[in-house]
C-alpha positions as CSV (number, residue, x, y, z in Angstrom):
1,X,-2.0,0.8,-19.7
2,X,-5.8,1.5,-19.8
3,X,-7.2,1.8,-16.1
4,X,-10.1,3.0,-14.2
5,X,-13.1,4.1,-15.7
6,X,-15.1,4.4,-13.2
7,X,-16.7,7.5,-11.7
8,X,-15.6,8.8,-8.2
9,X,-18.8,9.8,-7.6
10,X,-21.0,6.5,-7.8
11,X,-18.2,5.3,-4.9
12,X,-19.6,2.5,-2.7
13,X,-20.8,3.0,1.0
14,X,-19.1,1.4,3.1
15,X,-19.4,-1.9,5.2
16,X,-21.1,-1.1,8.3
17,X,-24.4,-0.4,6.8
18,X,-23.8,-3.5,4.4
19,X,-23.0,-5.2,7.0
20,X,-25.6,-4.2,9.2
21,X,-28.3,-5.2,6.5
22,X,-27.0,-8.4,5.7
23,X,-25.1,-10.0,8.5
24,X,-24.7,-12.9,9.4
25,X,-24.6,-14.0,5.3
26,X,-22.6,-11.2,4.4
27,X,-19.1,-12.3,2.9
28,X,-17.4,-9.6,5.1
29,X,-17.9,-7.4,8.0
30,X,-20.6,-6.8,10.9
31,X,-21.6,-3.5,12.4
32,X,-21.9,-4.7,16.2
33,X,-20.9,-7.2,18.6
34,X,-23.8,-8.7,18.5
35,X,-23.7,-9.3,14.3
36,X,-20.3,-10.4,14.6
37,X,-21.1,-13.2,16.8
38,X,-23.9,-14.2,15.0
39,X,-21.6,-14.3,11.6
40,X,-19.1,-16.0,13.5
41,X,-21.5,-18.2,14.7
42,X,-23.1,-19.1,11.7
43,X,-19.7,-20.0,10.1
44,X,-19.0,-22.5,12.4
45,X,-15.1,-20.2,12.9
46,X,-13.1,-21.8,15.9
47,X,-10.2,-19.1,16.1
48,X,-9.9,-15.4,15.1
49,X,-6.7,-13.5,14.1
50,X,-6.5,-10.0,15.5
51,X,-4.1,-7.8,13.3
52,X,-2.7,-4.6,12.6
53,X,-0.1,-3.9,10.4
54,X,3.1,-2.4,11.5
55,X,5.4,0.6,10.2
56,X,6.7,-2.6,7.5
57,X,2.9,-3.5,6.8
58,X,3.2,-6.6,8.2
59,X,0.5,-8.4,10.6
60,X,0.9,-8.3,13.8
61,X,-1.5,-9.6,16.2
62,X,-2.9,-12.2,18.1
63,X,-4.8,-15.2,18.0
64,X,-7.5,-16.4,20.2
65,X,-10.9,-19.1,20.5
66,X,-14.1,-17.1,18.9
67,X,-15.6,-17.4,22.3
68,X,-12.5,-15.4,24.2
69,X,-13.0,-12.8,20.8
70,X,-17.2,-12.4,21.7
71,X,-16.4,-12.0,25.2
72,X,-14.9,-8.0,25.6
73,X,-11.7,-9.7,25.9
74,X,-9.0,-6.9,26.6
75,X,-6.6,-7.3,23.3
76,X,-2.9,-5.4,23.6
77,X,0.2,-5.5,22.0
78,X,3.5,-4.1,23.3
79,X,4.5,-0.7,21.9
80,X,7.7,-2.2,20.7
81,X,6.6,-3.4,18.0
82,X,6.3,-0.1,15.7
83,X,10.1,0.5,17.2
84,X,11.7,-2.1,15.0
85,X,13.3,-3.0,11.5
86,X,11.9,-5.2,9.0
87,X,14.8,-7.7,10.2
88,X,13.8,-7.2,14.0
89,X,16.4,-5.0,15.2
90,X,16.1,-1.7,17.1
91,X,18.1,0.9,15.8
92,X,19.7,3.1,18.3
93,X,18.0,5.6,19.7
94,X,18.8,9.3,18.5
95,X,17.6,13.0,19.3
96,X,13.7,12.2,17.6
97,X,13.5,8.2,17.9
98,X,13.2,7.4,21.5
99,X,12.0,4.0,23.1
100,X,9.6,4.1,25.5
101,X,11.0,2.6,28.7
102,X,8.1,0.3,30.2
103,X,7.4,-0.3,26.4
104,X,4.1,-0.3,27.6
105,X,0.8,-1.8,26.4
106,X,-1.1,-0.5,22.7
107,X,-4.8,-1.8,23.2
108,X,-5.7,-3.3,20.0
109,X,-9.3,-2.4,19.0
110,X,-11.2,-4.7,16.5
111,X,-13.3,-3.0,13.5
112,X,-15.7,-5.2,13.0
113,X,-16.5,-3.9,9.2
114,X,-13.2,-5.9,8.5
115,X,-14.1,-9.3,9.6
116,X,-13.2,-12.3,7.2
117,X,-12.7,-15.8,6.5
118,X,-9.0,-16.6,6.2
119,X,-10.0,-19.5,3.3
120,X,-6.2,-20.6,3.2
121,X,-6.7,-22.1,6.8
122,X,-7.9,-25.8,7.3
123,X,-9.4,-24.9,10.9
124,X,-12.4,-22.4,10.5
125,X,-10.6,-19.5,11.2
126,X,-11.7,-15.6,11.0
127,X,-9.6,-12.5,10.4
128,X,-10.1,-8.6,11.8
129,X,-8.4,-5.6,11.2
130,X,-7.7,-3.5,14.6
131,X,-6.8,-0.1,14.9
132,X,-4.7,0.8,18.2
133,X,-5.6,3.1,20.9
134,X,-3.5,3.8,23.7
135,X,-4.5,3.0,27.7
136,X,-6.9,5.7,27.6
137,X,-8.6,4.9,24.4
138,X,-6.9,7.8,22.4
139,X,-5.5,6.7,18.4
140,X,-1.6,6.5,18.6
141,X,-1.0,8.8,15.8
142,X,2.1,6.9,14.6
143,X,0.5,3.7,13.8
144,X,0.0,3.0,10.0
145,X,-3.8,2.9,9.8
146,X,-4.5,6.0,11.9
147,X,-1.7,8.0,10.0
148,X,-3.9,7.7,7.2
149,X,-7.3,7.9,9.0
150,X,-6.2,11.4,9.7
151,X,-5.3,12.3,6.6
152,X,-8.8,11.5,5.3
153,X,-10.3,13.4,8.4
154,X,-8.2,16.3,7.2
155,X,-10.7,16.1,3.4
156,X,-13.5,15.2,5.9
157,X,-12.9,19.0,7.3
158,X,-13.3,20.4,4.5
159,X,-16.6,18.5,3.6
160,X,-14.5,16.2,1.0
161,X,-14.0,12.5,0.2
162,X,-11.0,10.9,-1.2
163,X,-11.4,8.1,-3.7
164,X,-8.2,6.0,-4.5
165,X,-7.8,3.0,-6.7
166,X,-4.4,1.1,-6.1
167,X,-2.7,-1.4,-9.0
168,X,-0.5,-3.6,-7.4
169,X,2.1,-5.2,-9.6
170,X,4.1,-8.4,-7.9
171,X,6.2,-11.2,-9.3
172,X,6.0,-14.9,-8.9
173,X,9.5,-16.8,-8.2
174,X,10.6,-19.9,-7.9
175,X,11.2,-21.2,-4.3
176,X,14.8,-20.3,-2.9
177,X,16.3,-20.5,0.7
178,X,19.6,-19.3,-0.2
179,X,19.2,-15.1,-0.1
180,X,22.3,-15.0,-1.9
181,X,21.2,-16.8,-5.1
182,X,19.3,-14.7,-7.4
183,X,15.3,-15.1,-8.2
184,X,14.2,-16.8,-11.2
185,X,10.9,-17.2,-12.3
186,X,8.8,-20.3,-12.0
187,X,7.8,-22.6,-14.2
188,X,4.2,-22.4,-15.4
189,X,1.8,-25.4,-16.6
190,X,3.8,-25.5,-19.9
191,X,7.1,-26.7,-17.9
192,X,9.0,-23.9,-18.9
193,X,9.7,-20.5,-17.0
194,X,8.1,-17.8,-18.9
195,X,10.0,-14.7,-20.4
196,X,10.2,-11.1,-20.0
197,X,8.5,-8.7,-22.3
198,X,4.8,-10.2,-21.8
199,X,2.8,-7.1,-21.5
200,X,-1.3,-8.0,-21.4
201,X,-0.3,-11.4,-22.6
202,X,-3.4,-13.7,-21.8
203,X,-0.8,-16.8,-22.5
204,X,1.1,-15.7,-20.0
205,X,-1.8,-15.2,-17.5
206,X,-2.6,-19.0,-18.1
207,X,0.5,-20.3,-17.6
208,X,-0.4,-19.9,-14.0
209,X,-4.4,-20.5,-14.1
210,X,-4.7,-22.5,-11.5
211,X,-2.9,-20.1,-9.0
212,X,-4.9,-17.6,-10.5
213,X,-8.0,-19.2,-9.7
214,X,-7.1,-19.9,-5.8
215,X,-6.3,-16.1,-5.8
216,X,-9.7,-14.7,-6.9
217,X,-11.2,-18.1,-4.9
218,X,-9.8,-17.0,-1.7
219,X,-10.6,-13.1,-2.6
220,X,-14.1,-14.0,-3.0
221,X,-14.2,-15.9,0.2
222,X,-12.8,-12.7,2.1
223,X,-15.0,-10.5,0.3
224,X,-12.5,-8.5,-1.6
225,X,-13.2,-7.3,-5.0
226,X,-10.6,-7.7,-8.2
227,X,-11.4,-5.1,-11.2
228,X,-8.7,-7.0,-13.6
229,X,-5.5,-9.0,-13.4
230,X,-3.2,-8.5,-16.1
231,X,0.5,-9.8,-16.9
232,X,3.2,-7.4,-16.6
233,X,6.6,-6.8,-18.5
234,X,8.4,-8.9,-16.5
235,X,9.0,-12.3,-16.4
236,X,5.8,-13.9,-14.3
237,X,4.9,-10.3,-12.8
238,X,1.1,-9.9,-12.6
239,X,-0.7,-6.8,-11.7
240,X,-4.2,-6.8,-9.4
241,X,-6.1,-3.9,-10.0
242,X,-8.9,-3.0,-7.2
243,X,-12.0,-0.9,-7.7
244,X,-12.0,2.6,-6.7
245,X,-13.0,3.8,-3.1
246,X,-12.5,5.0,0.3
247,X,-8.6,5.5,1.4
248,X,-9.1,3.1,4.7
249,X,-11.1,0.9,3.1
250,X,-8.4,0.1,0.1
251,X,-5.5,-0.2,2.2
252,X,-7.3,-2.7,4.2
253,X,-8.0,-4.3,1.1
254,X,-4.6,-4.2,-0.4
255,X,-3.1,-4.9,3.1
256,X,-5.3,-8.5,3.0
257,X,-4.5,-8.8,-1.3
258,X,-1.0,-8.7,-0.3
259,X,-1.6,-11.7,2.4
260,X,-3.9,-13.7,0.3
261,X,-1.7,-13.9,-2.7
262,X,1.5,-15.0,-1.4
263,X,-0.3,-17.5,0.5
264,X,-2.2,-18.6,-2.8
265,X,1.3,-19.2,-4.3
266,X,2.9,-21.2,-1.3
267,X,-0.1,-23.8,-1.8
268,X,1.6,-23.8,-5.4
269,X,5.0,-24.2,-4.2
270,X,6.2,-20.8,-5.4
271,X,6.9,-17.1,-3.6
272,X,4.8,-14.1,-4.7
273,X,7.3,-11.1,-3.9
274,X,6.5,-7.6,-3.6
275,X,9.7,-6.6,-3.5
276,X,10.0,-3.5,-5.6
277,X,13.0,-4.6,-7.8
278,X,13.1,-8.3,-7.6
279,X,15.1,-9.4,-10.2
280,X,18.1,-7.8,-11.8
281,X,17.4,-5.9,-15.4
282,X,13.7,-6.8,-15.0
283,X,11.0,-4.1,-14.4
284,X,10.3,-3.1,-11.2
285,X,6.7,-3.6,-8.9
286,X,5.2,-0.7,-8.4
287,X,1.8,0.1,-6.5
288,X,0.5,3.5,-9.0
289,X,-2.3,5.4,-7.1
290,X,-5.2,6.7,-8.6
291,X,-6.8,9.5,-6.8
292,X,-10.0,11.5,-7.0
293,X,-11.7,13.9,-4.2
294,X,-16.1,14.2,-3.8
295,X,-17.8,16.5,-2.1
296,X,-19.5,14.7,0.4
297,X,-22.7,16.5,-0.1
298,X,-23.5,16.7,-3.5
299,X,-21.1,13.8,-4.6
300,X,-19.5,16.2,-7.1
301,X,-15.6,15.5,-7.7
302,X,-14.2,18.5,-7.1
303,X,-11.3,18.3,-9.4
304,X,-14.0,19.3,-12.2
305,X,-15.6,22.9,-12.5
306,X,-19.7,22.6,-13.5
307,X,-18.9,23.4,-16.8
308,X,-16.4,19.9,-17.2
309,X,-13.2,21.9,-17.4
310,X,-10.5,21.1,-14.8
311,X,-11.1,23.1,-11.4
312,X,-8.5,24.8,-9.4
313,X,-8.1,22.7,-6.9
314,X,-7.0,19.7,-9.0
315,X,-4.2,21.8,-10.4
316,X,-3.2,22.7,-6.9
317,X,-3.7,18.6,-6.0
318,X,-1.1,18.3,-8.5
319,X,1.2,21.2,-7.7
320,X,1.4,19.8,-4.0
321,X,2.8,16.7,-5.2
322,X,5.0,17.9,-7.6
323,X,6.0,19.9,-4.7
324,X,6.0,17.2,-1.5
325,X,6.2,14.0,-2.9
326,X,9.6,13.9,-3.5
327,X,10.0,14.8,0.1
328,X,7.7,11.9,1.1
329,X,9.5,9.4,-0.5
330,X,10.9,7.3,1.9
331,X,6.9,6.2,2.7
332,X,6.1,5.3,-0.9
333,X,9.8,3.8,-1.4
334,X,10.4,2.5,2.1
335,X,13.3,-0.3,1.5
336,X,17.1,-0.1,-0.2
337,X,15.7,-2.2,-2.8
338,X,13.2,0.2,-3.3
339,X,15.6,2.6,-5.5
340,X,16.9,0.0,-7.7
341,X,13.4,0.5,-9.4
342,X,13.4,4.3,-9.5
343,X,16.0,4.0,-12.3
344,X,16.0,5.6,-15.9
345,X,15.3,2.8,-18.7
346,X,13.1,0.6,-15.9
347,X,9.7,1.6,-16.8
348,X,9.5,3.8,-13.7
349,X,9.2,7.7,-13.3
350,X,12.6,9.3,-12.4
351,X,11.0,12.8,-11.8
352,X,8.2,14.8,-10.8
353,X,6.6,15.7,-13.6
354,X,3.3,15.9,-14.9
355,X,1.0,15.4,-17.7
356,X,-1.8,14.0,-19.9
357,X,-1.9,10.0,-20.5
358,X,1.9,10.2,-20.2
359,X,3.0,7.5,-18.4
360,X,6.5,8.4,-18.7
361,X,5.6,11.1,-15.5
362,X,5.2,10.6,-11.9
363,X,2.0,12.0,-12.0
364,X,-0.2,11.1,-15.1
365,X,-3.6,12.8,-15.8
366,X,-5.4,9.6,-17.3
367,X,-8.1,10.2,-20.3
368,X,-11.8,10.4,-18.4
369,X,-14.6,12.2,-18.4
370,X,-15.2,15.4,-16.4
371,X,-17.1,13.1,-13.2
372,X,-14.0,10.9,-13.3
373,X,-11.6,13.0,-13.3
374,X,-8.5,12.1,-11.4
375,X,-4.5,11.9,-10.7
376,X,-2.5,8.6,-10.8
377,X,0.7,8.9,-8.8
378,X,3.0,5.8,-10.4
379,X,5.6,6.6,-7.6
380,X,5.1,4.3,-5.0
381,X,6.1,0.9,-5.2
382,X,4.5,-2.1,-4.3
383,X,6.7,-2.8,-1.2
384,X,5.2,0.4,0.9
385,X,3.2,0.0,3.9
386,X,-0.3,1.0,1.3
387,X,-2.1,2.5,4.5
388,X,1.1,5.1,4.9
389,X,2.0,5.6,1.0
390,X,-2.0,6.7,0.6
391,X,-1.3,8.8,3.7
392,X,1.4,10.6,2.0
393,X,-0.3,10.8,-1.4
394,X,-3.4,12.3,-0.4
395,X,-1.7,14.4,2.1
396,X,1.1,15.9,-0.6
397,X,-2.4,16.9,-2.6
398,X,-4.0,18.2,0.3
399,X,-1.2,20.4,1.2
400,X,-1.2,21.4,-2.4
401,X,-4.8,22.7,-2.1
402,X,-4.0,24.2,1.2
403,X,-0.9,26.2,-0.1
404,X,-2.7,27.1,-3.7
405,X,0.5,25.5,-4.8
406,X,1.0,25.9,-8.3
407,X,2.0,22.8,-10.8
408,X,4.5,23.3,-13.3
409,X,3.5,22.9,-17.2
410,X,2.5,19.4,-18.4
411,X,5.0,17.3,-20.5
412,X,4.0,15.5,-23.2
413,X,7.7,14.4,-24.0
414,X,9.3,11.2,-22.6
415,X,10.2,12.2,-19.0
416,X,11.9,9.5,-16.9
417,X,15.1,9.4,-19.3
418,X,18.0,11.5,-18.4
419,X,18.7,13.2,-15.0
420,X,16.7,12.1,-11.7
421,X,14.7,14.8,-9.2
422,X,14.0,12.4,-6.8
423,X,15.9,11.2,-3.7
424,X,18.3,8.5,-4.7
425,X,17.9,6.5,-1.9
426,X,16.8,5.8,1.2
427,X,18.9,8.0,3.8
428,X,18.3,11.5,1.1
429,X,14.8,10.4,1.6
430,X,14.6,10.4,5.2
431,X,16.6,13.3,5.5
432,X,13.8,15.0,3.2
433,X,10.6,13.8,5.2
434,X,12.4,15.7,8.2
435,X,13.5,18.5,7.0
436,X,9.8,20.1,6.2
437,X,7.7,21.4,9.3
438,X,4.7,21.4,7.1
439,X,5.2,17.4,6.8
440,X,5.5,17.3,11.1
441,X,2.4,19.2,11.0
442,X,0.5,17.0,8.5
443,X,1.9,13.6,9.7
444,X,2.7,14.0,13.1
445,X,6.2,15.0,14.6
446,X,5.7,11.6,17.1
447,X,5.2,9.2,13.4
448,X,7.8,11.4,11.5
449,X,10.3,10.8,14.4
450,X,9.7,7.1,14.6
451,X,9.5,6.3,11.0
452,X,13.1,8.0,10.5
453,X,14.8,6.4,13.3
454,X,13.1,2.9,11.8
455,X,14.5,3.5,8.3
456,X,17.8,4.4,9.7
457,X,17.9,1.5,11.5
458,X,17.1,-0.9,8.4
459,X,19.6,1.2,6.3
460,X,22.7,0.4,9.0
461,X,21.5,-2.8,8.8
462,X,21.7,-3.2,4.5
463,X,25.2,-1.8,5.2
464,X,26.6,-5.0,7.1
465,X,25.8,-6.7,3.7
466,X,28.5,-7.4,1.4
467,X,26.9,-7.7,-2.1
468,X,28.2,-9.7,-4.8
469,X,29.0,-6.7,-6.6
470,X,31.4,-5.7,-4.6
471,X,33.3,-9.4,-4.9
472,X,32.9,-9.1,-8.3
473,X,34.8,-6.5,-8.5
474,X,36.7,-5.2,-5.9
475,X,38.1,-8.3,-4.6
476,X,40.8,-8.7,-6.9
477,X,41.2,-5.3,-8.9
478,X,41.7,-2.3,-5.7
């Protein structure tokens, strides 16, 4: 499908100074306490939501009065909270996933760049993105949005700039409370539910206008920026595609899409899912990655030599995923489900190869000009936390560069047909991410050792599940 176009260099600066020139009418963000009252102020907001997203991605916070958020209120959360599974359990502790035992306080710490409207709200209610420190003001390394902050300070090192541009493919289903009945589609405005196989179909699109238009209404109000919304293969899947820039900045942005559209469908009734493989022979959801790196002084992206052909370092970008994705995984495909979609014959890469418009690879080279040259990983799907599976996309490419790590020939033939070289699911995955002490090094031994024991957790879990599978058809026949 056509994508980005758009050149890595001409990226946009970020909030702060927008903020700084233009608050309190900005749409998003202050630079100081001072702005941020005044924008808070001047939107007449009664209560703001303080979140962070967890190992899962999901918000965790607080809420409090505007007046208690202006006044150097003290905001923690217990450490407990990165410790458990999507289902709220804690898995039992093991030789690298210990609890701490005061589970003691994470000090939540507000970046004020972040700060939003929530539209969907009928109080006037603001949102902010925190990062957690620990009692002493240090960055927890494990937590989601430092994971990645470090793997952008790691570019930052070198006197480089990473500049992503997530797609984020979801389906709309009709409302069910029964988890054991399979999802079906909705019904758009023509009463019917609409079909699979509706690739860039505008009628499909407007089946579901009026959702649509509460999705890029609330956006706007948030200050979040939409490049296109297409429909997808599968029945009443839609893909958001966001404009390219900063790492932090995106996931933010994709952590808030994620928010903002399922609560644009539940004011129509329906669930938006990002499960990765909703629906049973329907495509899966995937969130592809594209990825380009600027030298932060000139503004040059350094996957391009002066001359236009491709530099060094871009082949080594691509020879360090080739090489540690596959071991990174369990980050981009963190659920069970999440391997139903990395499945021959489901429109999703099976392998680790690489090539030229071939979107048939794990790691397509799209068709650009020399200044916007870049790497789209279509790996990751659009369940992952996005703050860790950027983490583990730009840190496979750094270690690439790093290592002079080189990639194997392009393919130009069909490549996710026929046998699989990635994990198969979720315990070969884990097993992978720790098995590699250049991964502890990159990621952190404390994060690697926490995200493990998590996953193991949620996979002990699944396994209490009896699926209908197995009543089909061992119930009566072993």
């Amino acid at each position: 499908m056509p994508r980005k176009t758009a050149t890595p260099s001409t990226v946009k600066k970020t909030s702060s100074k927008s903020a700084k020139a233009s608050a309190p009418t900005s749409l998003r963000g202050a630079s100081d306490w001072r702005e941020a009252t005044a924008w808070l102020r001047a939107r007449g907001i009664e209560d703001v939501e303080c979140i962070t997203p967890d190992l899962a991605g999901v918000p965790r916070g607080k809420m409090m009065p505007s007046s208690k958020f202006t006044s150097n209120t003290s905001l923690a959360l217990p450490s407990a909270i990165y410790r458990h599974t999507i289902s709220g359990e804690y898995p039992e502790e093991t030789a690298s996933f210990r609890y701490e035992p005061r589970d003691s306080d994470l000090k939540l710490v507000p970046d004020l760049s972040t700060l939003a409207v929530v539209p969907w709200e009928s109080d006037p209610t603001a949102q902010v993105i925190c990062d957690i420190v620990d009692t002493d003001g240090k960055a927890v390394c494990y937590t989601p949005r430092n994971v990645l902050k470090n793997i952008v300070q790691m570019y930052s090192d070198r006197g480089w700039k990473p500049v992503v541009a997530p797609e984020i493919e979801f389906y709309l289903v009709a409302k069910n409370d029964d988890p054991d009945y399979p999802l079906h589609p909705p019904k758009g405005r023509s009463g019917r539910s609409i079909l699979g196989g509706q690739g860039y179909s505008i009628a499909g699109i407007n089946e579901f206008d009026e959702l649509i238009d509460d999705i890029y209404h609330f956006s706007e109000k948030q200050g979040l920026e939409i490049d296109t919304l297409i429909h997808e293969e599968g029945p009443a899947q839609l893909e958001i595609n966001l404009r390219h820039g900063d790492p932090v900045e995106l996931a933010d942005q994709v952590f808030m899409f994620k928010r903002t559209i399922r609560e644009a469908a539940l004011k129509h009734g329906i669930y938006a899912t990002f499960m990765a493989k909703p629906m049973q022979g329907q495509a899966g959801s995937a969130m592809h990655i594209h990825q380009s790196v600027v030298d932060i002084e000139t503004g040059r992206n350094i996957f391009s030599n002066p001359d236009g052909s491709a530099s060094k370092e871009f082949f080594h970008f691509i020879g360090g995923m080739q090489a540690f994705v596959p071991k990174t995984l369990a980050m981009m495909a963190p659920y069970v489900n999440s391997y139903r979609r990395l499945t021959p014959d489901m429109s999703a890469p099976v392998n680790n190869a690489w090539g030229y418009d071939n979107r048939t690879t794990a790691f397509r080279v799209p068709v650009s000009d020399p200044n916007a040259r870049r790497v789209e990983n279509r790996l990751p799907s659009s369940d992952a936390n996005p703050y860790l599976a950027l983490a583990a996309s730009l840190g496979c490419g750094m270690i690439g560069i790093m290592q002079a790590l080189e990639p194997s020939e392009p393919t130009g033939d069909t490549a996710n047909e026929g046998d699989i070289d990635l994990p198969r699911g979720l315990l070969e995955a884990i097993s992978l991410l720790e098995s590699d002490a250049t991964l502890a090094e990159v990621f952190s031994p404390e994060f690697i050792g926490l995200y493990a024991g998590v996953k193991r957790g949620e996979f002990e879990t699944f396994m209490q599940v009896i699926s209908p599978w197995e009543r089909e058809f061992l119930l009566l026949n072993v």
